[in-house]
C-alpha positions as CSV (number, residue, x, y, z in Angstrom):
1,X,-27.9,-58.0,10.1
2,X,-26.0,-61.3,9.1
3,X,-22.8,-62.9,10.6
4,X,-19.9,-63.9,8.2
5,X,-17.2,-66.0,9.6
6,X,-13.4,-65.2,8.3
7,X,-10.9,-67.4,8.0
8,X,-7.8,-65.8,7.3
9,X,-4.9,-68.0,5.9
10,X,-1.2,-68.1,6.0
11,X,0.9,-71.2,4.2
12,X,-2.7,-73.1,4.4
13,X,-3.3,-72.7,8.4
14,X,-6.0,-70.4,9.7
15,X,-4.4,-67.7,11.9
16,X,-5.0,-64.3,13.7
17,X,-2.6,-61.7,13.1
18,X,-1.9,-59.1,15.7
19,X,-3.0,-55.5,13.9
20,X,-2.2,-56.7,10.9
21,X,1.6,-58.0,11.8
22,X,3.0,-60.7,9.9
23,X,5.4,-61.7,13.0
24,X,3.0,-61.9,15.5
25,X,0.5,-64.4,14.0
26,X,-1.8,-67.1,16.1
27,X,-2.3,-70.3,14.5
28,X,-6.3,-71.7,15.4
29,X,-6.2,-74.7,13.5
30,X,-4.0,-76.7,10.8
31,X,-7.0,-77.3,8.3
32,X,-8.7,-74.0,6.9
33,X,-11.2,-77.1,5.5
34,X,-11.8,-78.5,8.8
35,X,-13.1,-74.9,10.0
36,X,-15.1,-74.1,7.3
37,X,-16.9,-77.3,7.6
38,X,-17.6,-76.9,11.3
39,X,-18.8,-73.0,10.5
40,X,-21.0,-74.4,7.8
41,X,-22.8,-77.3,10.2
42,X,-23.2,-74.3,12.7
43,X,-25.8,-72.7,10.5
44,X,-23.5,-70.2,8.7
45,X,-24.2,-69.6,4.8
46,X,-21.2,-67.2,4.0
47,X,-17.5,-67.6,4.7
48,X,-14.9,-64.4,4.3
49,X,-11.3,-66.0,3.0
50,X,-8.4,-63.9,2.8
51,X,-5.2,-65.1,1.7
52,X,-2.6,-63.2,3.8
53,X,-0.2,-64.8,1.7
54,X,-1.3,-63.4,-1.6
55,X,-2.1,-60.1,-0.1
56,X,1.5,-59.6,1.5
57,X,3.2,-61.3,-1.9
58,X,1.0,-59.3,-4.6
59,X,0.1,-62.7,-6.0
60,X,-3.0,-65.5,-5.0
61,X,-1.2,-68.2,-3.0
62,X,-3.9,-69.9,-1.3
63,X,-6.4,-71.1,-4.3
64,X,-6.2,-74.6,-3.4
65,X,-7.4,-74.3,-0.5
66,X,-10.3,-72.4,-1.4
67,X,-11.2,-75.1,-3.9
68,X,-11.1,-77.5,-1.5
69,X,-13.3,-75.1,1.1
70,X,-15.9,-74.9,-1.8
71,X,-15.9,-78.4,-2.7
72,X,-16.7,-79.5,1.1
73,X,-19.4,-76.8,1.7
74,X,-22.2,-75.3,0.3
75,X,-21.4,-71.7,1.8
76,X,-21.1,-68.8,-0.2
77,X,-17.7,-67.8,-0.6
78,X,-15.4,-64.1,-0.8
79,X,-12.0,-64.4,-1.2
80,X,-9.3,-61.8,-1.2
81,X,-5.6,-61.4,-1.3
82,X,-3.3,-60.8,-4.5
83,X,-5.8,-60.5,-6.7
84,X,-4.0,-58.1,-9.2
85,X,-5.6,-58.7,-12.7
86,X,-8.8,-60.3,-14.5
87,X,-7.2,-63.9,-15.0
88,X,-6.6,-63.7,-10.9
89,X,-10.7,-63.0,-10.8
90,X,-11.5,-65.5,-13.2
91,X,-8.9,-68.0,-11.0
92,X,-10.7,-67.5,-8.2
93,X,-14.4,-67.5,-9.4
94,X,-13.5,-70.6,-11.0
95,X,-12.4,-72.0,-7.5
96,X,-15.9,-72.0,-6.3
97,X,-15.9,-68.5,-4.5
98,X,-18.9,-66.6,-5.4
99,X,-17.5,-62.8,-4.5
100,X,-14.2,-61.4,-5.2
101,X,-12.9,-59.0,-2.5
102,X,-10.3,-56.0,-3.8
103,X,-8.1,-53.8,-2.1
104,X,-4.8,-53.0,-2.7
105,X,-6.0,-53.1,-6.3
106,X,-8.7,-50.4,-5.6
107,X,-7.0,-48.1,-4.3
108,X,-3.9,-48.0,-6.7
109,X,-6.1,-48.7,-9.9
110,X,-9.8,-48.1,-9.3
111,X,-10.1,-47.7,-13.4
112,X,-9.7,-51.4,-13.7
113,X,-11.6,-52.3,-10.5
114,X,-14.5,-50.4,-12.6
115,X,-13.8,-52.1,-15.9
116,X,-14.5,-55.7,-13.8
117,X,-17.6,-54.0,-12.0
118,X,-19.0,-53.4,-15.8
119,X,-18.7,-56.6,-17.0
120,X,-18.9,-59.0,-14.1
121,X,-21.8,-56.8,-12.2
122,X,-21.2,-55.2,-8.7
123,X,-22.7,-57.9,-6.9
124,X,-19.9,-60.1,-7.7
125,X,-17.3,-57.8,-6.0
126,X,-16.4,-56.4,-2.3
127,X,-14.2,-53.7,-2.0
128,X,-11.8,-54.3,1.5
129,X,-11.3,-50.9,3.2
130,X,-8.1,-51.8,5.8
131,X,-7.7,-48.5,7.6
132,X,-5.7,-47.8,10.7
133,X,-6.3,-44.1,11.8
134,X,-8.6,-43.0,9.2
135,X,-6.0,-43.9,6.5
136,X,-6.0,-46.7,4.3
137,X,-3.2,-49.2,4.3
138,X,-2.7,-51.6,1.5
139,X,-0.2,-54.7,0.5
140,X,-1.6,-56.6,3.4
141,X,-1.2,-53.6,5.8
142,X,2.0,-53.0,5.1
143,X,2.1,-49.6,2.8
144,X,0.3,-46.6,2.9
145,X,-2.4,-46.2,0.3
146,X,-2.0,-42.0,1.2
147,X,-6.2,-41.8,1.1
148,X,-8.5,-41.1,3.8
149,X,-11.3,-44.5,4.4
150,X,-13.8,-41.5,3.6
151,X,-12.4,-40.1,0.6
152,X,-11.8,-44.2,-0.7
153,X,-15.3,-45.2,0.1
154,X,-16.6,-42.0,-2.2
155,X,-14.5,-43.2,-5.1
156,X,-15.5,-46.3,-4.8
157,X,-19.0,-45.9,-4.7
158,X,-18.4,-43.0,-7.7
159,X,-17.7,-46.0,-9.9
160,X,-20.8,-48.3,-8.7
161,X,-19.0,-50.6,-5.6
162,X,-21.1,-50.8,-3.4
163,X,-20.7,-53.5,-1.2
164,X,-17.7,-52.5,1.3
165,X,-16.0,-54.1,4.4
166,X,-14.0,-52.1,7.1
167,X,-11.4,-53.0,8.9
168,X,-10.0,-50.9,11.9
169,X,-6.6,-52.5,11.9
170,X,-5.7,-50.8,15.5
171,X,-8.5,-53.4,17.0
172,X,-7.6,-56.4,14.4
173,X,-6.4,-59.0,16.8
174,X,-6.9,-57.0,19.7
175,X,-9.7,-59.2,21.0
176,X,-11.6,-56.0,22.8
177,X,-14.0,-55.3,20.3
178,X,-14.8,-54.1,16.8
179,X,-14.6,-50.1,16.2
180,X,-18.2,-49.4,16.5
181,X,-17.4,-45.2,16.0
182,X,-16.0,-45.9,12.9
183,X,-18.6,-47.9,11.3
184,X,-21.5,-45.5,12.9
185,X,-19.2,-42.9,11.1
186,X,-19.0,-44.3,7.5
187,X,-22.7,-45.1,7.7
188,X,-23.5,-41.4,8.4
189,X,-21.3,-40.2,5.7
190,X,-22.0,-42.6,3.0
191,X,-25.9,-43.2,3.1
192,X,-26.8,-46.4,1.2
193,X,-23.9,-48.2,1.4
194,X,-23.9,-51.9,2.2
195,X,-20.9,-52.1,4.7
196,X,-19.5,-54.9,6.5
197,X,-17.8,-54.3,9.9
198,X,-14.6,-56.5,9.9
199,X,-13.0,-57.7,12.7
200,X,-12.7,-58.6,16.7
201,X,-16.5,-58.9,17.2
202,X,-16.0,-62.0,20.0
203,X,-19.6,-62.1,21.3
204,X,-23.4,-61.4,21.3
């Protein structure tokens, strides 16, 4: 098992948002940089950035800041959030990050999403599954993606995803721990998939 550390950004401060509402938001620190750097010095070689900005908006808002995260560490970088077309993954691969992470994208064209998995490689992508009660929600939580996380996962690994994070949006912010059922779940269903369970894990 390995730990990644998220830092999720709004107008270029790392913040919390309380399941997945934009008005109820927790601001940890001023300097997304700052934080990095201090996960980085702790031993951590992988850094999750999601641009809540560019996933609410439909567009990536935050790239300066992830160049600037790259620049100062050596960590291995996914960032998601507005990424909507293949200048947007070329934007941000060319920012420093070293995975891409899709998912409103994913669910509303998964022909495309395929089309970047043939000619970039799998590896270079991780699909975001945001789900709150076994639905998937998209737009930075805000609309319905009208598909079950179970049926998503299948297409996606249909058209050679593999790499998958899950986040139970009904704990997201919570602070009382990650949705262990729902992981156990996916695992059972979907044998082989690599899967990364997002969100409110707060100790050992």
């Amino acid at each position: 098992m390995k730990i990644n550390p998220a830092i999720d950004i709004i107008q270029g401060k790392c913040v919390r948002l309380t399941k997945g509402d934009y008005t109820k938001q927790k601001i940890y620190h001023d300097n997304p940089v700052t934080v990095a750097k201090k996960f980085a010095d702790a031993g951590f070689h992988r850094l999750h950035i999601v641009d809540l900005d560019g996933a609410k908006a439909g567009k990536v808002t935050n790239l300066a800041v992830l160049e600037k995260i790259a620049a100062a560490t050596n960590t291995i970088i996914d960032f998601g959030g507005g990424i909507k077309n293949i200048s947007d993954v070329e934007a941000v691969m060319n920012a420093g990050a070293s995975i891409v992470t899709i998912g409103s994208l994913a669910v509303k064209h998964p022909e495309l999403l395929e089309e970047w998995l043939m000619e970039f490689g799998a590896d270079k992508f991780m699909i975001g599954a945001d789900v709150l009660d076994e639905k998937i929600k998209i737009s930075g939580w805000l609309e319905d993606g009208d598909i079950t996380i179970f049926e998503f996962i299948g297409k996606m690994l249909a058209i050679g995803a593999h790499n998958i994070f899950c986040t139970d949006i009904s704990k997201d912010g919570m602070m009382t721990g990650p949705s262990v059922g729902l992981s156990k779940r996916i695992i059972n269903e979907h044998q082989g998939i690599h899967l990364i369970a997002s969100g409110e894990v707060k100790r050992i």
